[in-house]
Phi, psi and omega in degrees: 000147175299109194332293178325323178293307182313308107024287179291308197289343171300324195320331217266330189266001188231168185254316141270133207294155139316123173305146160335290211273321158308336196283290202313304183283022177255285179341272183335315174285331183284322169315324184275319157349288198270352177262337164287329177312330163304327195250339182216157159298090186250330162192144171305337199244124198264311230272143175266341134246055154241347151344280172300337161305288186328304205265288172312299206284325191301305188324272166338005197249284202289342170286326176294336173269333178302301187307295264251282154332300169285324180317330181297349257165244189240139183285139172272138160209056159213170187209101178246118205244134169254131181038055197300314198055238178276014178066054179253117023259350169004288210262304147359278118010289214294298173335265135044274184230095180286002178272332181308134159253141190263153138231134180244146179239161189200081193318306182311114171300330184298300185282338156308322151327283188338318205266342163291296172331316161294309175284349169257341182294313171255061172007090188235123152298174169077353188232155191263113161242091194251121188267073216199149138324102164334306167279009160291314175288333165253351173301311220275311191089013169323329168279120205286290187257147210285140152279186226262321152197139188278160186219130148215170179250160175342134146202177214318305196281055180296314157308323179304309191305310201302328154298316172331294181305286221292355165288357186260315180304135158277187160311356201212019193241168173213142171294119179244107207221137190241122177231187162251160193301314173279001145275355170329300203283330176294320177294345180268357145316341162288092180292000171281347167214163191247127189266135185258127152257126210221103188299096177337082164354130158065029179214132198269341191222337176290125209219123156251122151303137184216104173230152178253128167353109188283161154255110173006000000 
């Protein structure tokens, strides 16, 4: 896709534009995208511009509030994406602040391929793929140290994830969560954190959440 198109349909989620080179690894992701899309479920929606609203831009929404928040604090550099799937918002994010190290955990073996592939393809240091259950990882304790923030986007178990994700936190970590409106009230059930909510651009239902640790 052309930059310049990418660029517009992006405009409505960013305060500023994408750099050249971010635009080029965006191209680059929809192709492999739509070309793996063939062959495996990675997302219903084949049209690329609706791809980029949808995918990209809400990702890129939560990445810019993200960054933002910490430069006030502490530089974030660990990132832990759940049920990363076609990888979203994880590689977004990552395009975003390439100094960060990603871990995408990815039960699907298939779509863990994927999500490797995307990362040597838009040559991204630093990440991390685990082909694993979240919650197997963390009973085990493979993630040695809470990152700095868990990321995950909506989905069906959405009560099941969500203790999951927060189980992963450390005293200083945040919850990064792209919902729908009706899922708003099930998340302040986690009396352990406190919330920020932010109304998605070009969207009538769509909230990035963002909660932090309470302090004691």
């Amino acid at each position: 896709m052309d930059s310049s198109r990418i660029a517009a349909l992006l405009e409505p989620f960013l305060e500023a534009p994408l750099s050249p080179h971010q635009l080029d690894q965006i191209s680059t992701y929809i192709d492999l995208l739509l070309r793996w899309n063939a062959r495996m479920n990675l997302t219903a929606i084949r049209d690329p511009e609706q791809i980029l609203p949808r995918h990209f831009g809400e990702s890129l929404f939560l990445a810019r509030h993200l960054f933002p928040l910490a430069t006030n604090h502490r530089p974030l550099t660990t990132v832990l994406d759940i049920g990363s799937g076609a990888g979203f918002p994880a590689l977004p994010v990552k395009i975003w602040e390439p100094s960060i190290h990603l871990t995408m955990i990815e039960a699907n073996h298939k779509k863990a391929a994927f999500l490797r592939e995307v990362t040597r393809a838009l040559t991204l240091t630093n990440v991390d793929v685990i082909a694993a259950r979240a919650e197997s990882l963390q009973k085990t304790g493979s993630i040695k140290h809470p990152p700095d923030v868990v990321t995950f986007r909506a989905v069906e178990k959405f009560d099941q994830i969500l203790p999951v994700a927060a189980g992963f936190l450390g005293p200083r970590s945040m919850l990064a969560l792209l919902l729908t409106g009706s899922q708003l009230p099930n998340q302040h059930a986690d009396s352990m954190l406190t919330w920020q909510t932010l109304n998605i651009p070009k969207s009538h239902d769509r909230i990035l959440a963002i909660g932090s640790m309470k302090v004691a």
